[in-house]
C-alpha positions in Angstrom: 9.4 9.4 -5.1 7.8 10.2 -1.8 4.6 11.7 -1.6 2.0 12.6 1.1 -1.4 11.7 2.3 -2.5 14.7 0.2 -2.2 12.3 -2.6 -4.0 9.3 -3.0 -1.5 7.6 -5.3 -3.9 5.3 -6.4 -6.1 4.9 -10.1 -5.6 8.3 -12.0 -3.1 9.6 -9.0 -6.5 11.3 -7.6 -5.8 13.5 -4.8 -7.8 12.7 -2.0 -9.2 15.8 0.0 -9.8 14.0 3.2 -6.1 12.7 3.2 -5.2 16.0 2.0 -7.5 17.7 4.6 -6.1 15.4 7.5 -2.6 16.4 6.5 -2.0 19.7 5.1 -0.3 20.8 2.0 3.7 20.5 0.6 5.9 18.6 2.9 9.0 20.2 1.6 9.6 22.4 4.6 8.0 20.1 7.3 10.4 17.3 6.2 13.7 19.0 5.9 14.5 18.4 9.7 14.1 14.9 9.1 16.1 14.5 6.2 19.3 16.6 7.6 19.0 14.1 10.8 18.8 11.1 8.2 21.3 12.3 6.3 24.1 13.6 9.3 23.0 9.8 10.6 24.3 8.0 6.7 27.3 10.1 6.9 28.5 7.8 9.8 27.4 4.5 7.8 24.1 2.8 7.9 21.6 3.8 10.6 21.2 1.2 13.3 17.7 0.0 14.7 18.1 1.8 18.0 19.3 5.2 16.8 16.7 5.3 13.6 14.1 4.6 16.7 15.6 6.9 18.7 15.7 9.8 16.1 11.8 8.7 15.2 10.7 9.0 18.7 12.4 12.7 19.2 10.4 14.0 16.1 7.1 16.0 16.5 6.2 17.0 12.7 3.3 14.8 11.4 4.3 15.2 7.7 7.8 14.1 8.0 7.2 11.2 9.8 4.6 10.1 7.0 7.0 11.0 4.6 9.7 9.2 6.4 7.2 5.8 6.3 6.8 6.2 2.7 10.2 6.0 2.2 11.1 3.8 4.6 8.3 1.7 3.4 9.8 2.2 -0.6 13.6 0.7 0.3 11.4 -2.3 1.9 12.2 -1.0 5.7 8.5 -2.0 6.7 9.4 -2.2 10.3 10.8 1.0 10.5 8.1 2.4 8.5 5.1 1.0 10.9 7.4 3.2 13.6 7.0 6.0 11.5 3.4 5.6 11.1 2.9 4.5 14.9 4.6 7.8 16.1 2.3 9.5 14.3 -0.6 8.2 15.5 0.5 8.5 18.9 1.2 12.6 18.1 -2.2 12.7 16.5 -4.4 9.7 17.3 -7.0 11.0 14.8 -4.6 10.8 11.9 -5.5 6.8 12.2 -8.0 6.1 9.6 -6.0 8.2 7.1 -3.0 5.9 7.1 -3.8 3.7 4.7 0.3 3.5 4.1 0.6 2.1 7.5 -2.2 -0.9 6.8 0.3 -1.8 3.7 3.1 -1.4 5.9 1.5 -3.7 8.5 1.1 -6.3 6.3 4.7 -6.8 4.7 5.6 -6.7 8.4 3.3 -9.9 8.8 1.2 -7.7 11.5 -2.0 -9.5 9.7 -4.1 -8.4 13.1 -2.6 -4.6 13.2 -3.2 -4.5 9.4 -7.3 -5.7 9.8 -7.8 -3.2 12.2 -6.1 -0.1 10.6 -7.8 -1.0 7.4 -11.3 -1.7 9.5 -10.6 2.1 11.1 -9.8 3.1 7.3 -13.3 2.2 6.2 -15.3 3.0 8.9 -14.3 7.1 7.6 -14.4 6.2 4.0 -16.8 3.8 3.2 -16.9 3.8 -0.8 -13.0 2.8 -0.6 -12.8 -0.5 -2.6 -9.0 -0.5 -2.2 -8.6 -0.8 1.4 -11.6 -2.8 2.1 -9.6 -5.4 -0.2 -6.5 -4.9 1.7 -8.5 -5.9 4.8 -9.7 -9.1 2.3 -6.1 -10.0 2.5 -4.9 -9.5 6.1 -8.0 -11.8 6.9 -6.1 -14.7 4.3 -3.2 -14.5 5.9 -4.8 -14.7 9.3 -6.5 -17.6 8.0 -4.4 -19.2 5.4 -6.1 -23.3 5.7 -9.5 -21.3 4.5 -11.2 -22.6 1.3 -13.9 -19.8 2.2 -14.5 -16.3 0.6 -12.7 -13.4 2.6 -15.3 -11.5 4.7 -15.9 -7.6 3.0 -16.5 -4.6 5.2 -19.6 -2.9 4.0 -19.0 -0.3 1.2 -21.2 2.5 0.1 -21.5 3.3 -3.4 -19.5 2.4 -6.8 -15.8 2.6 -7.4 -15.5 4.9 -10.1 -12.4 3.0 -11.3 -13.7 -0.5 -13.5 -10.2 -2.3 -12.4 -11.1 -1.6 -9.0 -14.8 -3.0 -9.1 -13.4 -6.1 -10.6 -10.9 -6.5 -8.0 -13.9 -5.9 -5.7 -15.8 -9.2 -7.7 -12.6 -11.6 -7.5 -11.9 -10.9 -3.9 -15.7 -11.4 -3.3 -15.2 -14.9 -5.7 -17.8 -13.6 -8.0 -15.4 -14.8 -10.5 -12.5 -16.6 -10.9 -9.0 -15.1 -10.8 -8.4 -16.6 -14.6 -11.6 -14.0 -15.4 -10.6 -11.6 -13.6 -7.1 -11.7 -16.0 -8.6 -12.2 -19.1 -10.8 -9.2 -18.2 -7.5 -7.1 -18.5 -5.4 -9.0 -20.4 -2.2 -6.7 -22.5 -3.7 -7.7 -25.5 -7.3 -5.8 -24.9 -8.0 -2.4 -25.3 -7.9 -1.7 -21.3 -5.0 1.3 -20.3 -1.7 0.3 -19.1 -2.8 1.7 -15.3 -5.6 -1.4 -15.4 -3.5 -3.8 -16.7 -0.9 -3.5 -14.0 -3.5 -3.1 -11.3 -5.6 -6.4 -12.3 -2.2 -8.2 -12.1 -1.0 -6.8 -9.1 -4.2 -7.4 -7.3 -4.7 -11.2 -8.8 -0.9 -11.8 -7.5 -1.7 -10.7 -4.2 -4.9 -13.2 -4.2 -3.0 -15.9 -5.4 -0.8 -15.3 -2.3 -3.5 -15.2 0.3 -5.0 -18.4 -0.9 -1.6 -20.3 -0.4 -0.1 -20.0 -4.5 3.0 -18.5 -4.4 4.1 -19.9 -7.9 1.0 -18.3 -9.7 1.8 -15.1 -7.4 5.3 -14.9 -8.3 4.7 -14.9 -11.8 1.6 -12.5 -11.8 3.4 -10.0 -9.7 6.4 -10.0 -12.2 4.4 -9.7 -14.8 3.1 -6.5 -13.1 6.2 -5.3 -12.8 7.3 -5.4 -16.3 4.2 -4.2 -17.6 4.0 -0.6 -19.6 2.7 1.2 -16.4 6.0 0.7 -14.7 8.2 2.9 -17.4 5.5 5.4 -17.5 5.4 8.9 -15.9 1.9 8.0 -13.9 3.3 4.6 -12.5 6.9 5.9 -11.6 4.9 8.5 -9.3 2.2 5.2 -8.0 2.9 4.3 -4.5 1.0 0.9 -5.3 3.7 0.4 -7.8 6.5 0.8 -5.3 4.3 -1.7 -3.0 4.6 -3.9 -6.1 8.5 -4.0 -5.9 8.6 -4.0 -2.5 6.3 -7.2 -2.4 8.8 -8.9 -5.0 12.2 -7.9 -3.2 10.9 -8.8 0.4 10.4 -12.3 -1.4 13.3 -12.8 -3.5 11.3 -12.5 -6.2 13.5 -11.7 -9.9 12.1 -11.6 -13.3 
């Protein structure tokens, strides 16, 4: 279930033209290098460290490597995915604030600084994106995990189409209080299965910054099990595979 900066896989699966602009179109050709290297590599049994690094480092094609750090990124290989993502920048440096993979990436590596600044460089070119301003929100809690304060925002331009998302934007700002924020998009109300799993994705991910990891472990698996999960929409949702990725890294089992 790999798919390229074309796509946004975010709210709606919304294709993103500067993503898709910055990247160009189907990756099925540009990746088919990769994949015969990856697979002549499985044939011998798993791919160690220093060969997956070395077969990273001898590729030139922008696309595959993205699509390698989705995928890489989607068994829960963070590191190798940010080496993905890091070869590409260093290919194309202007590619940077386009890799909003490589923040998420950053963070499940616990590269808190790496992820504030590739989220920072994210905004700066995109300045009405709620999600990765939040993202930034939570690199900045884990930086500073004894704070009782309200995570700093970057300044954002405009209104997030997407009323999940501009809720997210009020909790992470502590407009109101992650137990609103849930009731807001509870199962039982008349909100679509896409909100329901993104409210409790995002409240897990607070409770986690500010130090809960009981009330995150729960929320997240309840994510997880929602309706979005078994649906065509959130099978294709990269924020769903960061949701499972997020509970295997931590041992987390319904």
């Amino acid at each position: 279930r790999v798919r390229m900066l074309e796509g946004r896989v975010r709210a709606k699966a919304k294709v993103s033209s500067r993503r898709r602009d910055a990247m160009g179109g189907s990756v099925a050709l540009a990746s088919a290098w990769l994949a015969l290297a990856a697979h002549a590599a499985a044939a011998d049994g798993p791919e160690s460290d220093d060969r997956f690094e070395r077969r990273i480092k001898s590729t030139k094609d922008i696309r595959s490597l993205v699509s390698e750090g989705m995928r890489t990124f989607n068994r829960g290989e963070v590191k190798r995915s940010v080496s993905c993502f890091d070869r590409v920048i260093k290919l194309s440096p202007a590619t940077k604030p386009f890799l909003w993979q490589r923040g998420i990436s950053l963070y499940y590596a616990e590269d808190f600084q790496g992820g504030l600044e590739q989220f920072e460089s994210d905004v700066a070119v995109n300045p009405s994106d709620t999600e990765e301003a939040v993202w930034y929100q939570l690199c900045y809690l884990r930086l500073n995990p004894n704070t009782n304060n309200c995570p700093p925002s970057l300044p954002l331009r405009g209104i997030d189409p997407r009323p999940v998302m501009r809720q997210v934007s009020n909790l992470f700002q502590c407009k109101i209080s992650p137990e609103e924020f849930l009731n807001i998009f509870s199962a039982g109300t008349r909100n679509p299965p896409h909100d329901v799993f993104y409210a409790k994705l995002y409240a897990a991910l607070w409770y986690e910054g500010k130090g809960l990891d009981e009330k995150a472990k729960s929320t997240m698996l309840e994510a997880l099990g929602s309706d979005y999960g078994n649906s065509p929409e959130g099978s294709e949702d990269y924020m769903y595979n960061v949701a499972q990725v997020h509970a295997k890294l931590r041992g987390w089992k319904a």
